[in-house]
C-alpha positions in Angstrom: 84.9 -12.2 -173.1 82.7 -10.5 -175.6 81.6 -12.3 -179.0 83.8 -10.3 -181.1 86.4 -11.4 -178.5 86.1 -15.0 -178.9 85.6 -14.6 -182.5 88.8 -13.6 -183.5 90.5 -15.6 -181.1 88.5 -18.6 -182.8 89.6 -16.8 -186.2 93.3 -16.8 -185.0 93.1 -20.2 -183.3 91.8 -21.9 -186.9 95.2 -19.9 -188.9 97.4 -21.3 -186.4 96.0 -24.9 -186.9 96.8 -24.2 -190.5 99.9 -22.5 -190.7 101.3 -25.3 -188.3 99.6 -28.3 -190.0 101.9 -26.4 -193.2 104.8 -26.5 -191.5 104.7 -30.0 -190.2 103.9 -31.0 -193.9 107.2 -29.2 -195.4 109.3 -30.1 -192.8 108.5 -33.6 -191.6 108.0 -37.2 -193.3 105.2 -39.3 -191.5 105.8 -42.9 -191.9 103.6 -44.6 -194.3 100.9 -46.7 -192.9 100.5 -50.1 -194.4 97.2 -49.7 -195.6 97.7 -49.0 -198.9 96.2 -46.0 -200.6 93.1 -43.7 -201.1 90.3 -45.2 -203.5 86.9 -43.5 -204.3 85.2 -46.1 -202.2 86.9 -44.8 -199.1 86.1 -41.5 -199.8 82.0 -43.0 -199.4 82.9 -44.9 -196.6 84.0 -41.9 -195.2 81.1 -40.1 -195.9 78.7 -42.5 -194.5 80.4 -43.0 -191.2 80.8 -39.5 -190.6 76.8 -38.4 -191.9 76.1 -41.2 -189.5 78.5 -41.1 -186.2 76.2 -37.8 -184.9 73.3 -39.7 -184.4 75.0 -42.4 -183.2 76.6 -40.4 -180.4 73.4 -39.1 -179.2 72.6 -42.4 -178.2 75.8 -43.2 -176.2 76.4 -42.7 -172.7 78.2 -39.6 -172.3 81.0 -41.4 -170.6 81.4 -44.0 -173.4 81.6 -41.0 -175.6 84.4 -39.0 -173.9 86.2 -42.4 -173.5 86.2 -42.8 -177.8 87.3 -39.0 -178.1 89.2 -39.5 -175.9 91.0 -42.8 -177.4 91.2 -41.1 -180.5 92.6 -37.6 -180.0 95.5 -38.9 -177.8 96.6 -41.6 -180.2 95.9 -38.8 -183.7 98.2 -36.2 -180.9 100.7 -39.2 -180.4 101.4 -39.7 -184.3 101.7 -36.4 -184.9 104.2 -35.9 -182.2 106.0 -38.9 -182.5 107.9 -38.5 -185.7 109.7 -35.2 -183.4 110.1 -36.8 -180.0 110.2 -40.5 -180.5 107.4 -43.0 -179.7 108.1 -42.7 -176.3 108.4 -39.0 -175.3 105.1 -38.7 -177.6 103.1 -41.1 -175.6 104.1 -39.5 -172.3 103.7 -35.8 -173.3 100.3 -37.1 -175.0 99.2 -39.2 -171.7 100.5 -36.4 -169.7 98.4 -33.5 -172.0 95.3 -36.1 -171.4 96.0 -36.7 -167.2 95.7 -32.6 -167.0 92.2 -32.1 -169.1 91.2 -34.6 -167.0 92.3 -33.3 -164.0 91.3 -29.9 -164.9 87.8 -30.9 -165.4 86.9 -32.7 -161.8 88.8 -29.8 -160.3 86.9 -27.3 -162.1 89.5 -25.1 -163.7 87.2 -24.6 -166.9 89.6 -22.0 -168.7 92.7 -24.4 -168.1 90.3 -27.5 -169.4 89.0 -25.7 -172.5 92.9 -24.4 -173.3 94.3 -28.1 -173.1 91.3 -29.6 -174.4 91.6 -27.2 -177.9 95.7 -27.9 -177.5 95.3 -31.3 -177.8 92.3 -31.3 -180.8 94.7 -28.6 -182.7 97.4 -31.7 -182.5 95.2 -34.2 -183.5 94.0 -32.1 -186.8 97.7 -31.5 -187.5 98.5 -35.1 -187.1 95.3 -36.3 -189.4 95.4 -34.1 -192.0 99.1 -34.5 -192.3 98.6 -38.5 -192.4 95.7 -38.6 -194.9 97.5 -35.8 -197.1 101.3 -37.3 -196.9 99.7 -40.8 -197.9 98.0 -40.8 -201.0 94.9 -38.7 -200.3 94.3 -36.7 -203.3 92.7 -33.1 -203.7 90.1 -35.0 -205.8 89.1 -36.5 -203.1 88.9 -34.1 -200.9 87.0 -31.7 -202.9 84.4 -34.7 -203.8 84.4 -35.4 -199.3 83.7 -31.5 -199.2 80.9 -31.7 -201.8 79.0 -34.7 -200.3 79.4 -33.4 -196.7 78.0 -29.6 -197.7 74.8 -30.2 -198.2 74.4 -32.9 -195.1 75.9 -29.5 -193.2 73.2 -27.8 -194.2 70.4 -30.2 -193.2 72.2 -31.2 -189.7 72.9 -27.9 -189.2 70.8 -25.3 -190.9 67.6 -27.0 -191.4 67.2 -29.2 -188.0 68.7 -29.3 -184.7 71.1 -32.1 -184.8 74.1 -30.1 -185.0 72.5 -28.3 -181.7 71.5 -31.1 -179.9 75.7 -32.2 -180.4 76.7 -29.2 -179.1 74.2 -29.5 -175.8 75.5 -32.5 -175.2 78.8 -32.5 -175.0 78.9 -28.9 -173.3 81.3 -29.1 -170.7 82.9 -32.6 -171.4 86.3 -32.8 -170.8 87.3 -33.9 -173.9 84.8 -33.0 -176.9 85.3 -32.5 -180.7 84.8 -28.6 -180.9 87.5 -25.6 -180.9 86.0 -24.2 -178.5 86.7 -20.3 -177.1 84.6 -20.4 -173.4 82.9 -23.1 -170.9 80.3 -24.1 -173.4 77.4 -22.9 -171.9 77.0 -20.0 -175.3 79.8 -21.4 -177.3 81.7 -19.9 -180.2 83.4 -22.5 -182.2 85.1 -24.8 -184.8 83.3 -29.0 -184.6 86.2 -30.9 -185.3 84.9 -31.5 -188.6 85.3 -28.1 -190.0 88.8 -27.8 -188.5 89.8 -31.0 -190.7 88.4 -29.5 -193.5 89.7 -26.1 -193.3 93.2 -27.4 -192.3 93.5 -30.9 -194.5 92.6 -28.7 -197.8 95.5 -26.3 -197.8 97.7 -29.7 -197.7 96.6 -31.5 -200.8 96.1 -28.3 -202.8 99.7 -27.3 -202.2 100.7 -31.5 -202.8 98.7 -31.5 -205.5 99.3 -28.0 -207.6 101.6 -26.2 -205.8 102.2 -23.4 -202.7 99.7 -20.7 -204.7 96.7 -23.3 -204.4 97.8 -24.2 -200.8 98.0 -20.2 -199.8 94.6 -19.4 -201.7 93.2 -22.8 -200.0 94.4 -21.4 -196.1 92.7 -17.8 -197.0 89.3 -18.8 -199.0 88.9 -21.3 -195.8 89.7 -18.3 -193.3 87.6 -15.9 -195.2 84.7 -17.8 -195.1 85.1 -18.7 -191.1 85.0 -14.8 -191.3 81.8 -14.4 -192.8 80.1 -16.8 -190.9 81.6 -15.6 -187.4 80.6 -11.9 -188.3 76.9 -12.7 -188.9 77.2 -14.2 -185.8 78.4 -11.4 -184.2 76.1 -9.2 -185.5 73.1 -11.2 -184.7 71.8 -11.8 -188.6 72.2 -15.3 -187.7 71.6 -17.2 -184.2 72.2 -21.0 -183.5 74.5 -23.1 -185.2 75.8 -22.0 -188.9 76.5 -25.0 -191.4 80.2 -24.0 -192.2 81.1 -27.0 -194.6 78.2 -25.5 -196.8 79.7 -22.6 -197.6 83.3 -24.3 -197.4 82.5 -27.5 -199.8 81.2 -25.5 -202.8 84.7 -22.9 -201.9 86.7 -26.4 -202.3 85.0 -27.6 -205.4 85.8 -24.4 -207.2 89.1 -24.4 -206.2 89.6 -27.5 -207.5 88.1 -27.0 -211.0 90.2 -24.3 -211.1 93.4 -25.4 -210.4 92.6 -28.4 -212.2 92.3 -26.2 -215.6 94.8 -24.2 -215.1 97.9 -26.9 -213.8 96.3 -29.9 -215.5 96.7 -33.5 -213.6 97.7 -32.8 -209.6 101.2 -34.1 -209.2 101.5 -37.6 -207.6 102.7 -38.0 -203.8 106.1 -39.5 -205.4 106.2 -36.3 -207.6 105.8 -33.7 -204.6 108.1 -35.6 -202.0 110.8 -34.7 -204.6 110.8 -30.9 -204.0 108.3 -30.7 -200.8 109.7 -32.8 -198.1 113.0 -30.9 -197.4 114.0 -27.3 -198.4 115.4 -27.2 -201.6 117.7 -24.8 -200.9 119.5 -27.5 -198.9 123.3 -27.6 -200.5 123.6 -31.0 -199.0 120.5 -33.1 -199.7 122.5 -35.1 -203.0 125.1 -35.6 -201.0 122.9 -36.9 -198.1 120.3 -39.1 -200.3 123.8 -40.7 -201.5 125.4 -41.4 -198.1 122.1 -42.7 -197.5 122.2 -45.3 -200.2 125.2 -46.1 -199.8 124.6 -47.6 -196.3 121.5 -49.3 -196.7 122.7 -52.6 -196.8 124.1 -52.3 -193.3 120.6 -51.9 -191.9 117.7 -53.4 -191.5 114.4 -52.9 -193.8 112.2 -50.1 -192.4 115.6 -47.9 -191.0 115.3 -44.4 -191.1 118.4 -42.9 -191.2 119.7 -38.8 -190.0 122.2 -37.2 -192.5 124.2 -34.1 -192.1 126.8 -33.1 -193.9 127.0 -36.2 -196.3 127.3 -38.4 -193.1 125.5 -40.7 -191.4 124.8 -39.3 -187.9 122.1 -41.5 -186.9 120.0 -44.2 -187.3 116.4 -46.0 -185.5 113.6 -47.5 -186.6 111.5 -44.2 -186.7 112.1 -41.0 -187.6 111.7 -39.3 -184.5 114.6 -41.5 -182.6 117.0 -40.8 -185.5 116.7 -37.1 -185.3 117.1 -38.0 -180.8 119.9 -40.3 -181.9 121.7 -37.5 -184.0 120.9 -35.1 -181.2 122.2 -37.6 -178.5 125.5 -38.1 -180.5 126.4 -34.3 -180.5 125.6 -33.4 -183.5 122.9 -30.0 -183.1 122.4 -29.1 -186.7 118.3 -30.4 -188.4 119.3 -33.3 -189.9 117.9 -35.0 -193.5 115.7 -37.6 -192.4 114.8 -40.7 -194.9 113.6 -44.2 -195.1 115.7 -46.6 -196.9 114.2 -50.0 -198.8 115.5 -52.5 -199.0 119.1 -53.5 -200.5 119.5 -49.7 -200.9 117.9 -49.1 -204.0 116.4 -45.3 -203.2 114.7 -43.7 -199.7 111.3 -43.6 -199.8 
């Protein structure tokens, strides 16, 4: 495959990341974590840990290394599958998805490693930037994490060989945090990083100020993946290329912007009202009501499936109400909500 080859399929690879991560967001409720919310000291503690996890995996064994990856991508693909399938069918189609790239890699099957291997990353960016955005994180935030990381981009990246010496080493793992196009040994790709970046901004903007700044977040990202991939292509630049320092500054803008021309960024509680379900939905009064008026007859923590102003199904996650619905006959997308406690309004 040629570098204009892999290029665009990177290019194409990085949309679809986005435009699914999107669609996850408009179409499906991730169950709050108790952990509160997003402070400005977790946006430094995030900073620190991730300036600070490259050089600490350059000093594990390579096998302890794939073992965190791995930990961590199958349980980030697990959440983000779980609210579809249920808890269970997500943890086998996860440990299943895992069993293969490992397979794949003692038997040698490099293109069917590096296919599963970028599957189950794309998952695991989908269900991380969903969590962080759906939760509280704000676009604040996330343009201040995008500031601090672009110039620690440019010195890992552009101005000595850390970055490099990341890549070298985990070349040809079977499970290692880069979008990767080929076997590794002259790769073209996304460090999982830059996919959470590119993919978690498009999320908060539109949370935060609407679909426009979520479009305009997707393309700026895309178009400066596209600048950076042609130069490569072209040969002006060899090696590595700090992405996040020409993406954070992008952000930051974008933020200003938005900021000065909406004024505050809506609240989480604010964009759940008109982002969580289509709004063209005829039913969704009539299904928030049947909702509440059951909620006494269930447990705290019920998520409930409504069609039609009924009831069709109910389990303690969202994922086994819509299976619930789905096992009772009913074949229409149900409503899916959270109920408190005594019925007083879904989350």
């Amino acid at each position: 495959m040629s570098k204009l080859a892999q290029a665009l399929t990177l290019l194409a690879a990085l949309a679809a990341v986005i435009a699914l991560a999107a669609q996850y967001q408009r179409r499906v409720r991730m169950p709050r974590p108790p952990v509160g919310r997003f402070v400005r000291s977790d946006i430094a503690v995030m900073t620190v840990t991730l300036v600070s996890m490259p050089f600490i995996y350059l000093h594990l064994p390579r096998t302890l290394t794939t073992c965190a990856f791995g930990a961590v991508f199958l349980g980030a693909c697990s959440m983000a599958l779980a609210p579809l399938a249920g808890g269970r069918r997500s943890a086998a189609v996860t440990l299943a998805l895992g069993a293969f790239i490992l397979t794949a890699h003692l038997a040698g099957w490099v293109p069917a490693r590096i296919a599963a291997g970028d599957l189950l990353l794309a998952l695991a960016v989908i269900g991380v930037s969903n969590l962080w955005a759906q939760t509280g994180m704000t676009a604040g935030q996330v343009a201040a994490l995008a500031g601090l990381l672009a110039p620690y981009d440019l010195l890992a990246t552009g101005l000595t060989s850390v970055t490099a010496h990341l890549v070298h080493r985990f070349a040809g793992m079977p499970l290692g945090p880069m979008l990767a196009v080929n076997d590794g040994t002259s790769p073209i790709g996304a460090g999982l990083g830059d996919c959470l970046m590119l993919t978690l901004w498009p999320l908060v903007a539109a949370k935060a100020f609407g679909r426009a700044a979520g479009w305009y977040g997707a393309i700026i990202g895309l178009c400066v993946v596209s600048v950076v991939l042609a130069a490569a292509v072209t040969g002006r630049v060899h090696g590595g290329v700090p992405l996040l320092t020409g993406l954070g500054p992008c952000i930051v803008g974008q933020y200003a912007y938005w900021r000065g021309r909406r004024g505050p960024e809506r609240r989480t509680v604010e964009w759940r009202g008109t982002a969580v379900e289509p709004s063209a939905d005829p039913f969704h009064d009539q299904d928030v009501a049947a909702a509440l008026a059951i909620a006494d007859r269930h447990p705290d923590g019920e998520w409930l499936a409504v069609t039609d102003g009924r009831v069709v199904g109910h389990a303690p996650s969202p994922g086994r109400a819509r299976r619930a619905a789905r096992e009772a006959g009913h074949t229409a997308v149900p409503v899916v909500v959270a109920v408190r406690a005594h019925g007083t309004a879904p989350e």
